[in-house]
C-alpha positions in Angstrom: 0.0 0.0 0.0 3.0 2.2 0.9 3.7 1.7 -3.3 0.4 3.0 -3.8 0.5 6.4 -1.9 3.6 7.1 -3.5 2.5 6.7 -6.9 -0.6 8.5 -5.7 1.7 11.3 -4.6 3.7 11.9 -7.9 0.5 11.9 -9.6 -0.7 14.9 -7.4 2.8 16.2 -8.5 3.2 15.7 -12.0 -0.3 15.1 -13.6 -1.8 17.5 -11.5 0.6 19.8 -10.8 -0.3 20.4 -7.3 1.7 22.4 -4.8 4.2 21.0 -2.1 2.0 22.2 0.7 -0.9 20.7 -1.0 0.4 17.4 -2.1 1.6 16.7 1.6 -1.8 17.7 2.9 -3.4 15.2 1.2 -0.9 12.5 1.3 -1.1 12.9 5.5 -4.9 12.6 4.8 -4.6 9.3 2.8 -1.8 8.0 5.0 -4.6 8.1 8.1 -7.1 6.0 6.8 -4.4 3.6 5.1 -3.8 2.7 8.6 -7.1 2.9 9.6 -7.9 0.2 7.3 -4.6 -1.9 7.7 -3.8 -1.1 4.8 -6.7 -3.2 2.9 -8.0 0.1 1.1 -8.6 -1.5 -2.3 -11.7 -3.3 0.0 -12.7 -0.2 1.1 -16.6 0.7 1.4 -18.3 4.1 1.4 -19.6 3.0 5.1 -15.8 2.8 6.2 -14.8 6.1 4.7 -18.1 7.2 7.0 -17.0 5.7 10.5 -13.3 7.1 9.7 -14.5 10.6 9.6 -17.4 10.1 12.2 -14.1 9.1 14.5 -11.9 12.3 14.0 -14.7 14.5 15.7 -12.1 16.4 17.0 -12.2 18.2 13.6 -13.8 21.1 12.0 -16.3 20.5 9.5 -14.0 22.4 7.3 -11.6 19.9 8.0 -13.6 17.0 8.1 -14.5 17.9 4.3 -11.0 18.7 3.6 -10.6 15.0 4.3 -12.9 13.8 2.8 -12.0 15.5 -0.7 -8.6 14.2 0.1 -10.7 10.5 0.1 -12.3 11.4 -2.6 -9.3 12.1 -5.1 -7.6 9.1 -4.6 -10.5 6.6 -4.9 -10.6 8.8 -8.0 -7.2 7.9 -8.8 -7.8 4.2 -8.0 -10.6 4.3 -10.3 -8.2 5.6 -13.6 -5.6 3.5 -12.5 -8.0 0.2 -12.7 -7.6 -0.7 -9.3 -11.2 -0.1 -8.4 -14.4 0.2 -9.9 -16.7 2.2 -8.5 -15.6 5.0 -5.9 -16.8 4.8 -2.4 -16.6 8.7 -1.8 -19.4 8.8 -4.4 -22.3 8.3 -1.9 -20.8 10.1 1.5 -22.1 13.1 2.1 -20.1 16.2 3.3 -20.7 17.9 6.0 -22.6 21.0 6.0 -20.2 24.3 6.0 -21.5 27.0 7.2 -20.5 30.6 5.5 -16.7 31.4 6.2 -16.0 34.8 6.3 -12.2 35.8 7.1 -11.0 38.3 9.4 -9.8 41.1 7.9 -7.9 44.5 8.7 -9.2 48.0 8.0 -7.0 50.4 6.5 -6.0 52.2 9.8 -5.1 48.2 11.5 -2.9 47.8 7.9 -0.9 50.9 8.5 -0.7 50.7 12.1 1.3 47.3 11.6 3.8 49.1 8.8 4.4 51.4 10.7 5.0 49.5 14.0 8.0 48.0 12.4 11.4 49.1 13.3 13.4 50.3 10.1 16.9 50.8 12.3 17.7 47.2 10.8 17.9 45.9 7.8 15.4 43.1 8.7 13.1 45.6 9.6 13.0 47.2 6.3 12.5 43.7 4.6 9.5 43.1 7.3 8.2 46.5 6.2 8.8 45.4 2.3 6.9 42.1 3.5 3.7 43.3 4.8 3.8 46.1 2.2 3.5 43.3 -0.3 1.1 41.4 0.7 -1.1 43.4 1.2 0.1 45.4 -2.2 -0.7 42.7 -4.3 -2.9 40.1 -1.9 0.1 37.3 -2.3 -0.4 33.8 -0.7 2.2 33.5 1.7 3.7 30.6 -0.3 4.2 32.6 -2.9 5.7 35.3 -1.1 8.1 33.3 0.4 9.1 32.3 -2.8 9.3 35.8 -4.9 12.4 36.2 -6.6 14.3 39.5 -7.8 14.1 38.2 -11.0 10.2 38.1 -11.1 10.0 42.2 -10.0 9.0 44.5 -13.0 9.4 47.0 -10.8 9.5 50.0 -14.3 6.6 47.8 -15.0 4.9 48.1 -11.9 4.4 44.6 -11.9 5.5 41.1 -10.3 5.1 37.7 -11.9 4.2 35.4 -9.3 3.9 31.8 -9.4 0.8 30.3 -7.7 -0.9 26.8 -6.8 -0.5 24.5 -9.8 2.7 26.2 -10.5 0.2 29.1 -12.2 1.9 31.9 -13.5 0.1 35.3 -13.4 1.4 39.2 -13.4 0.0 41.3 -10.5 0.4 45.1 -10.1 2.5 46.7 -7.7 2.0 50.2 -5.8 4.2 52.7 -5.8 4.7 52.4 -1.7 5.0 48.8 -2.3 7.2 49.3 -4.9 9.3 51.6 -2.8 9.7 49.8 -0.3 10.8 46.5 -2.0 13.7 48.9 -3.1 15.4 50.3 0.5 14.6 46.8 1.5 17.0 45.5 -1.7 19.7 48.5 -1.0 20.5 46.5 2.4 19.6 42.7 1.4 22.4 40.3 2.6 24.2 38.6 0.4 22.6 34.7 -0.2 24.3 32.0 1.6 24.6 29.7 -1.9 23.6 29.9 -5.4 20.3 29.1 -4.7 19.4 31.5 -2.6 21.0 34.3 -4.5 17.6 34.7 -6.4 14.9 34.6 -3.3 13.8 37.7 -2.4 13.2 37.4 1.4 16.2 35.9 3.1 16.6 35.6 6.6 19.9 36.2 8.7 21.6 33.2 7.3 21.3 34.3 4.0 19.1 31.7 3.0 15.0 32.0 1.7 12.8 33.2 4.9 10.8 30.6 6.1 6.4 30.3 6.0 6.8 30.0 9.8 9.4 33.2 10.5 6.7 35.2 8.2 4.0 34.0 10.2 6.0 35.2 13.6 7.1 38.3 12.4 3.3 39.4 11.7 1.8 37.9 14.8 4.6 39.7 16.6 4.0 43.2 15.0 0.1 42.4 15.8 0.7 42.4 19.2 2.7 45.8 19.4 0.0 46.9 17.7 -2.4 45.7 20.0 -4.8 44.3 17.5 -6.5 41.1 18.7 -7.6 39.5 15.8 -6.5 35.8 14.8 -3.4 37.5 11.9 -1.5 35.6 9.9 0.1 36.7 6.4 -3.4 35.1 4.9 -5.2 37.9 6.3 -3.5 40.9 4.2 -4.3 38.7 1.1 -8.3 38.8 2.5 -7.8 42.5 3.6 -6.3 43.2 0.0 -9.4 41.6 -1.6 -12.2 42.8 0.7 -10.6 46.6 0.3 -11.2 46.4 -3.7 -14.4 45.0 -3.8 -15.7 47.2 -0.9 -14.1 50.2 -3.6 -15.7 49.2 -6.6 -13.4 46.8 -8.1 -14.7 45.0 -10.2 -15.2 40.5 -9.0 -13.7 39.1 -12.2 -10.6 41.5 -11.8 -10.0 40.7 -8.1 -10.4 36.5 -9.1 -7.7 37.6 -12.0 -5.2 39.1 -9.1 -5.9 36.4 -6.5 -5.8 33.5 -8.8 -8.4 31.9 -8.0 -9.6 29.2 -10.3 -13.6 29.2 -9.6 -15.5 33.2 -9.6 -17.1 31.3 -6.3 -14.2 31.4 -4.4 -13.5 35.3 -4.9 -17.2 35.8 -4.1 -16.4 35.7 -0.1 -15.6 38.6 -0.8 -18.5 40.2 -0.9 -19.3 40.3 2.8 -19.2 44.2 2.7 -21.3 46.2 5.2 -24.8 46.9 5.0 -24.3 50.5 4.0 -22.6 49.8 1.2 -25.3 47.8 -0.7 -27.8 49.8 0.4 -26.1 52.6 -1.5 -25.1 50.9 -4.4 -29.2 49.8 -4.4 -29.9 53.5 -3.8 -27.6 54.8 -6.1 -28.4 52.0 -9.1 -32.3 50.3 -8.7 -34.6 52.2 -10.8 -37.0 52.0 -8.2 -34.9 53.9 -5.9 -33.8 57.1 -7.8 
């Protein structure tokens, strides 16, 4: 069985060109109910894929159905490979997800955090160049952990960015965004190897900065900041999103920039206030003018 999941896992890789993170995720998924069934999945039915999940109550719904799509695509793969015939995912029902809407920063919580950060150091101007791109350009984390100087137009004012399913797609840049990317690249440290030399964001050893340090360095600049929301890098991207739509921008435009796949995804994004559609109704219904 352990032949199977890694076959499984370079066709996440290759044939569907899946990202690292996601190809692990779902691995890790598989690899549980492998054991689960002592490895006798190929006699799997949909009643065990039920009882698994029904056991890991510990989990959110959202995860619970993260699982079970995780099931899902490797019965799937089973299936094409001729292993199995019919797929036992087919017939379990999901659990019922309620509507997620993200936390999200107004402008005054954005530029409290930039300007919280301590530009004595040159870490502190890449920190600044950080947060000034994400929420510049609403990048993944993932993606920008992996910019590279060679993907910043900055004449342009644009960066190419490479995004789940090794997606390329060219995103605008801001002037301050922009600006700040360059003092940040007047005192970048030289890159530890060849390898690095390209990476954007390196940490103190010269090599690429890490998901997790990103992820500290904003939780830490939360907290001067005094701002109790649940932050992570993930939550410039929704404020980035949220703060165009709220503006007028137009959906297909923001799905475009975000790189989103499905129009239904960007559509969270809606969640504006009241006010706001009440004026747009005002401002547009023929009824109202």
């Amino acid at each position: 069985m352990k032949d199977l999941l890694k076959d499984y896992e370079t066709y996440l890789k290759i044939e569907r060109s899946m990202s690292p993170n996601t190809v692990a995720s779902y691995c890790s998924d598989v690899s549980g109910f492998l054991e689960y069934m002592s490895d006798d999945i190929l006699s799997a039915q949909s009643a065990d894929v039920e009882e698994y999940a029904g056991r890991l109550e510990r989990l959110s719904k959202r995860s619970q159905a993260r699982l079970l799509s995780s099931l899902r695509s490797f019965f799937d793969w089973l299936v094409i490979e001729g292993y199995l015939k019919d797929n036992p995912c087919d017939v379990v029902d999901y659990p019922k997800l309620g509507r997620y809407l993200p936390d999200v920063l107004s402008l005054p919580e954005i530029e409290d955090m930039i300007s919280s950060v301590d530009l004595s150091s040159w870490q502190g101007l890449r920190d600044r160049a950080i947060l000034e791109v994400l929420y510049g350009c609403g990048l993944r984390v993932s993606e920008a952990v992996t910019l590279t100087r060679s993907s910043l137009y900055m004449d342009q004012g644009f960066v190419r960015v490479i995004g789940k399913g090794n997606k390329e797609r060219l995103v605008p840049i801001g002037d301050i965004a922009a600006e700040a990317v360059k003092a940040y690249l007047e005192v970048r440290p030289a890159a530890a190897d060849s390898r690095s030399d390209d990476v954007l964001f390196l940490n103190r050893f010269g090599r690429p900065l890490s998901r997790q340090s990103m992820f500290k360095m904003i939780k830490r600049q939360a907290l001067i900041c005094d701002i109790r929301k649940k932050i992570s890098p993930h939550t410039f991207r929704h404020s980035f999103a949220t703060h165009l739509v709220e503006n007028g921008a137009d959906l297909r435009a923001v799905q475009e920039l975000l790189g989103h796949e499905s129009i239904t995804t960007t559509e969270i994004y809606t969640h504006v206030d009241s006010s706001t559609w009440q004026n747009e109704v005002r401002e547009h219904h023929p009824r109202c003018r």
